[in-house]
N, C-alpha and C positions, 0 to 999 in steps of 0.2 A: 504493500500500500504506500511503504514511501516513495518507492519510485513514483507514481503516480502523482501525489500533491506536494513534492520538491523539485529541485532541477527548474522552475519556469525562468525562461529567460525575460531578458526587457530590451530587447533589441529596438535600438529607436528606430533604426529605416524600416524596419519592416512593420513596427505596430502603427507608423506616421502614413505608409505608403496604403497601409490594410484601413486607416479611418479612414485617409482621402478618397478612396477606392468606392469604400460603402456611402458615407456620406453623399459621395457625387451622385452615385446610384440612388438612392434614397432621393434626392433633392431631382433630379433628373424625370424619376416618377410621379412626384407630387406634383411638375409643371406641368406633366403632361394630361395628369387627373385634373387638374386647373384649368388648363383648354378646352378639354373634353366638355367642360361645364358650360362654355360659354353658348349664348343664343344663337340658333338656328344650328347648332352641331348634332351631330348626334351622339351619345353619349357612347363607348364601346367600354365593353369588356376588362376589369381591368387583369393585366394577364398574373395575377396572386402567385401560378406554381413558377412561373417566369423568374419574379422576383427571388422566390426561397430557395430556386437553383443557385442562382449568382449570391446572393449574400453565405448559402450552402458553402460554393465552392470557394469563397471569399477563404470563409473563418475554416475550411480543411486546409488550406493552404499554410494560412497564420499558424495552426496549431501543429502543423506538420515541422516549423520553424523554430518557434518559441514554446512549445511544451515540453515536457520531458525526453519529448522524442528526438529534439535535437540535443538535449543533452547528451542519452544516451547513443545521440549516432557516431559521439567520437569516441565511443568506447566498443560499443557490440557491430558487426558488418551485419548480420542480418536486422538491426533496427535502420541503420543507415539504409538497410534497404525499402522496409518499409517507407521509408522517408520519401525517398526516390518515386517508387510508383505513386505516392500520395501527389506528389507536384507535377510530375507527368504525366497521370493516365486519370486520377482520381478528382483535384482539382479543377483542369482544363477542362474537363467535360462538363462537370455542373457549371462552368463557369459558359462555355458554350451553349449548353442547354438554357440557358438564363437570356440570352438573348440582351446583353445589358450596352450591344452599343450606340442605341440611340439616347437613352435615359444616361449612361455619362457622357456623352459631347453634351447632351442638357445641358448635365447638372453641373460639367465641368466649363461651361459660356464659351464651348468651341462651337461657334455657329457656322463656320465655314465648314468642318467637317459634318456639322448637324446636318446642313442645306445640302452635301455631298451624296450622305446615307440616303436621306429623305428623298432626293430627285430619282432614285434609282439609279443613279450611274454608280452602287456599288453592286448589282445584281440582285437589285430589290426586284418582286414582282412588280411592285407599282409602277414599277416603267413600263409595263407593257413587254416585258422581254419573255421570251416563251422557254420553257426549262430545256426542249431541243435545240432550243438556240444558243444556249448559256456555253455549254462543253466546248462548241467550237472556238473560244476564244482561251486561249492560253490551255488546252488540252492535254499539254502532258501536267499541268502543274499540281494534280495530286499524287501522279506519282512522285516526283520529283518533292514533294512535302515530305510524304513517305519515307523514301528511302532519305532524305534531312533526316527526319525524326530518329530511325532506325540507327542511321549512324552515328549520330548525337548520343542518342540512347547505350550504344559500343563503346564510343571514345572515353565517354564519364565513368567507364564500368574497366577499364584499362587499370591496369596497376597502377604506372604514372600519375595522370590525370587526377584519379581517386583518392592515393597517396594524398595529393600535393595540395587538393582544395581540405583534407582533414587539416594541414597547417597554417593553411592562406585567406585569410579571410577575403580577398578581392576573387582568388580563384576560386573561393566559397559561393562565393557570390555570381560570378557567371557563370557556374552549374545549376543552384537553382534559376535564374532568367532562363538559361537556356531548357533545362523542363519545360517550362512555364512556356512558355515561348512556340518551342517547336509541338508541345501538347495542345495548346489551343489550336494553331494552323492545322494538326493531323484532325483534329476532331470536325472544324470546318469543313474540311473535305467528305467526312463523314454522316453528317447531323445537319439540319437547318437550322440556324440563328438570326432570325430576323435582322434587318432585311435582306441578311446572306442568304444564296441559296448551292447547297452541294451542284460543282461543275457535270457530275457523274449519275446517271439513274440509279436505284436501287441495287440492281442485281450487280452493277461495275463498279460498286465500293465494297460490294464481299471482298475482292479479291486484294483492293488494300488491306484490310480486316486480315486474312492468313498472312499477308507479307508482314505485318506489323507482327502478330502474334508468333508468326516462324520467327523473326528475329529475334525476342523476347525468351521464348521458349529457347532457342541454341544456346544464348547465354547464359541461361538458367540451369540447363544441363550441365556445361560443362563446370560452371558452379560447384554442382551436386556434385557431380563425378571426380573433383577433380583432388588430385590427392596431396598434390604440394602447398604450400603458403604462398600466398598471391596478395597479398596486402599486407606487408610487414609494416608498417605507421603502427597498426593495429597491437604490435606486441609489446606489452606492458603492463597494462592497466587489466589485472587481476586472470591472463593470458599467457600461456606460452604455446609452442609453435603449433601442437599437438589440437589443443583449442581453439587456437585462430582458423586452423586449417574446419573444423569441428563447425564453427562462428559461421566461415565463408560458402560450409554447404549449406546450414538451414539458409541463410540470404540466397541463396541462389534458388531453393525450394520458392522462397519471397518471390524472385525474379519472374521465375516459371508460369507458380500458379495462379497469384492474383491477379494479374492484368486480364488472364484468360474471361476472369468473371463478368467484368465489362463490356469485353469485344465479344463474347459470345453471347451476352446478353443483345447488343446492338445490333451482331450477325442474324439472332431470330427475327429481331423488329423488321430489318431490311428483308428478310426473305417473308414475311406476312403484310409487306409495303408492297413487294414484287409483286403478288401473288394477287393484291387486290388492286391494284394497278391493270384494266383489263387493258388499257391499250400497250403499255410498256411489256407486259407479259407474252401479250398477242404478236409484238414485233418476236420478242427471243422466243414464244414456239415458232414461229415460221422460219427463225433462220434455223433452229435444231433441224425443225423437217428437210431445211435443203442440206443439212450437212449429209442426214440421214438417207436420204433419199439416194438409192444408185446413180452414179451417174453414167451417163449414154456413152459407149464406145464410138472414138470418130472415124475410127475404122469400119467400112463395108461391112456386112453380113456376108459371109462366102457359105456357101454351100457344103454342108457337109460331105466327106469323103465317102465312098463306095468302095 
C-alpha cells in the first residue's frame, strides 16, 4: 500500500502543461455551449462521452508521469513499461476519441486555426469532401505514420536510448513527447476525431492494426525470451543481474500483451463498421469475387487429341 500513496511526484511542466491542457478544453466547450444558445441556432447535442474521453486521457497520461508509477519506472523495467504503453497506446487514444481539437483552439483564442478546422480544409465532412475522396490525397500517409510509430516504439525500447532517458531528464522528456506524439497521429489514422476523418475505409486500417500489433508483439517476445541483461542502468536498486534479466521479461510480457487489448478491441469495431457499411462491403465482395473467379485462358481452345 505504500507504494501506492508515496513516491507522487510534483513535476511543474507536466502538472502546468496537464491544467492548460484541460482548462482550455473545458473553456473551449463552454463557448461553444454559449453559441449553441444563441437565437435562431439550433441547439445540438452536447457530445458528454467526447469530453470524459479527453479529460480521461488527459489525467492517464498525468498519472502515468507523476504517480508512483514514474517513481517506480526508475527502478523496476516492467513498471517502466507499463509506463510506456500508458503514453502510447492508452493515453493517445482517449485523447483521440475525445475529439478535443476544436474546443482547445476555442479555448486556447487560436482563431486562425479554429477558422482552419471549422472551414473543412482539415478533412472535416462539412466541406463537402466525400470519404472516397479523402484517401487520395496524401495516400501513403498512414502507413508511413505506422511504421513512425512502430519505429519510434523500437528505438525507445533499444538499450541505448532507454539506458540514457533513465538518466536524462531532456532525453526523459523527448520519449515521453515522442509516445504522445506519434500515439495520437497512429490513432488518427485509425478512429474518427472530429472534424478529422480516417484517410482509409474500415476494412484498410485492419491491416495497420496487425503491423502495429506484429511490431509490439516481436519486441515483446524477445523481451520474454530473452536471456541476457539488456538494461544495465537498471542494476542497483535492490537488483542484481539475475533479476534484472527476471525484471526485463515480465516488461516484455507488459510489451506483448497489453497493447493487444486495445487494437483488438478496435480491430472488432472496424470489422462490425465493415460489415455494416453495405456499400464499402459491396465494393470488397466484388473484388474477392474477381480474385476468385477463374480467369479465361488467352490461349485458343485446340481440340483434343485422338
Amino acid at each position: 500500500m505504500n507504494m501506492v500513496v508515496s513516491h507522487w511526484s510534483a513535476n511543474l511542466v507536466v502538472l502546468v502543461t496537464y491544467l492548460v491542457a484541460a482548462a482550455a478544453h473545458l473553456i473551449g466547450m463552454s463557448g461553444a455551449a454559449t453559441s449553441a444558445r444563441r437565437p435562431g441556432k439550433p441547439r445540438p447535442a452536447v457530445p458528454a462521452a467526447e469530453a470524459v474521453a479527453f479529460q480521461l486521457g488527459l489525467l492517464v497520461a498525468l498519472l502515468a508521469l507523476v504517480s508512483p508509477l514514474g517513481y517506480w519506472s526508475y527502478r523496476f523495467v516492467w513498471v517502466r513499461n507499463i509506463q510506456d504503453v500508458l503514453l502510447a497506446f492508452i493515453a493517445p487514444a482517449l485523447i483521440v476519441l475525445g475529439a478535443p481539437w476544436l474546443p482547445l483552439a476555442r479555448g486556447l483564442g487560436l482563431g486562425g486555426v479554429l477558422e482552419w478546422l471549422g472551414s473543412g480544409r482539415a478533412g472535416s465532412p462539412a466541406a463537402g469532401v466525400a470519404d472516397s475522396d479523402r484517401p487520395r490525397r496524401w495516400p501513403m500517409l498512414p502507413v508511413v505514420v505506422t511504421v513512425l510509430f512502430s519505429v519510434g516504439w523500437w528505438v525507445w525500447h533499444l538499450p541505448g536510448p532507454f539506458d540514457s532517458a533513465l538518466g536524462n531528464p531532456l532525453i526523459y522528456a523527448a520519449e515521453v513527447v515522442t509516445y504522445l506524439g506519434l500515439g495520437i497521429m497512429l490513432w488518427l489514422q485509425l478512429v474518427g476525431s472530429r472534424p478529422f476523418s480516417p484517410r482509409l475505409e474500415a476494412l484498410r486500417r485492419i491491416p495497420l492494426l496487425f503491423a502495429t500489433a506484429a511490431a509490439g508483439t516481436a519486441l515483446g517476445l524477445i523481451r520474454v525470451f530473452g536471456p541476457t541483461l539488456v538494461y544495465p542502468a537498471y542494476l542497483g536498486f535492490r537488483h542484481h543481474t539475475l533479476s534484472v534479466v527476471s525484471d526485463q521479461q515480465v516488461g516484455g510480457a507488459v510489451l506483448w500483451m497489453i497493447p493487444l487489448v486495445p487494437l483488438g478491441v478496435l480491430a472488432v469495431a472496424l470489422c462490425i463498421r465493415w460489415l455494416s457499411d453495405d456499400e464499402e462491403s459491396a465494393g470488397s465482395a466484388a473484388g474477392l469475387d474477381r480474385l476468385l473467379e477463374p480467369r479465361k485462358s488467352a490461349w485458343a481452345a485446340r481440340p483434343g487429341l485422338r
